[in-house]
N, C-alpha and C positions, 0 to 999 in steps of 0.2 A: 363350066364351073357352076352354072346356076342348077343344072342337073345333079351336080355333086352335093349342095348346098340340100335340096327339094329330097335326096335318097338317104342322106344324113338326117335328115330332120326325121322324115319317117320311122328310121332302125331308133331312132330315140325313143319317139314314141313309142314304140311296141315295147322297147326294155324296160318304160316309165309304166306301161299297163302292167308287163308279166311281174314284173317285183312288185304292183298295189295288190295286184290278185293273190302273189304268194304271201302277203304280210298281213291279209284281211284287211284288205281294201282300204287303209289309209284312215286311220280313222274308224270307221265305221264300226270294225268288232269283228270276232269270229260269229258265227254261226252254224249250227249242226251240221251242216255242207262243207265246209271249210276249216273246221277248226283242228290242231295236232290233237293229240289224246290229254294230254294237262297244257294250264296258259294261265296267265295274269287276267286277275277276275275281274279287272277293267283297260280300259282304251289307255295305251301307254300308261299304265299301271298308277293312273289316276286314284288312288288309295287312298286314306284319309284311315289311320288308325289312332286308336286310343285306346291302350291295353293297359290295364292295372299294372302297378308296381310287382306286384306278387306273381307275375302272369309272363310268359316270352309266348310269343306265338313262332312256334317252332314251322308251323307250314299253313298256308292263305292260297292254295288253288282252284282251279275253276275244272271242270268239264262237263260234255252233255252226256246224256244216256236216258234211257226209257222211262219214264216215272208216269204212273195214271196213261199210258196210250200214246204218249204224246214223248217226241226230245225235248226234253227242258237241260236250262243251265241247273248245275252244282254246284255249290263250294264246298270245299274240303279246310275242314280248320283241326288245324294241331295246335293243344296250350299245355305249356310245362307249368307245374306247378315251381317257383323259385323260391317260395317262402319253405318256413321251416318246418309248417304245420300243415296238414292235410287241408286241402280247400274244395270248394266248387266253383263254377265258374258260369256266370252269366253272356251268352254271346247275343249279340246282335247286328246284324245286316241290313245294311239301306241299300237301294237301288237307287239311280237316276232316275226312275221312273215311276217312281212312288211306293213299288214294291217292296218289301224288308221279309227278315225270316230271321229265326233265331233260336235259341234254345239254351239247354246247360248242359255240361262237361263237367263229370258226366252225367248221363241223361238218368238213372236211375240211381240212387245211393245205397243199396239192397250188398253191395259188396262193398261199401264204403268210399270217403274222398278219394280225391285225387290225392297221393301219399308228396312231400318232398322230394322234388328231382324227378318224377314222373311224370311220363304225358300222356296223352288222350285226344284224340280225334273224333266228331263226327265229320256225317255229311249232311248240308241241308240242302235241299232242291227247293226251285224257286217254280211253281207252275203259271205254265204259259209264257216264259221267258225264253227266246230265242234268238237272243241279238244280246253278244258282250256287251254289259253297262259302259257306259261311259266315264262315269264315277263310280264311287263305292264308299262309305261310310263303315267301318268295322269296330265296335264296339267290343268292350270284353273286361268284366268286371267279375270281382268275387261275392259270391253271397257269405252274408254275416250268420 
């Protein structure tokens, strides 16, 4: 019995690793190693948003890919315009770790606003980030 107990305990353990290894480590985050191709751009999607009234964030994902030489994380932001008038849209990104990045939506006005009912995405890469944030702050306002 006590043998039974001792080969039990082990088969756990290894089923307790191989699921932290397949879920990114519990905690800890994907990594360029480990990560699927899109994910929740923080540690159990630890988010913190505050989006204009005027504003739905239509999509908030993450992935890595080559930027400057190096894998860095991404975000991916999609913002629907919900107001009745053509807007821009100020984002911005905190990190847990001090880092932030941000920009506007869209990034040039040479073809005009964002029209009613319309959306628009960038991407912003964060360099020398390679470890999912923990948290995340996302900002996302209209300019006047």
């Amino acid at each position: 019995m006590k043998q039974f107990k001792w080969v039990s305990l082990w088969a756990t353990s290894i089923a307790v690793a191989a699921v932290l290894a397949i879920t990114g480590c519990a905690g800890k985050g994907y990594t360029p190693e480990n990560a699927p191709g899109e994910f929740s751009c923080a540690v159990n999607d630890n988010v913190d948003m505050d989006v204009a009234g005027e504003a739905e964030l239509a999509d908030f994902t993450c992935f890595y890919k080559k930027w400057e030489g190096a894998e860095t994380l991404h975000f991916n932001v999609t913002v629907k315009n919900l107001s009745d008038k053509p807007q821009r849209y100020k984002v911005n990104i905190f990190l847990d770790n001090d880092k932030a990045v941000g920009g506007l939506i869209p990034r040039k006005t040479g073809k005009g606003l964002l029209e009613p009912g319309k959306a628009a995405s960038f991407v912003y890469p964060v360099k020398g980030v390679t470890q999912q944030p923990k948290e995340v702050i996302l900002k996302i306002r209209t300019i006047e």
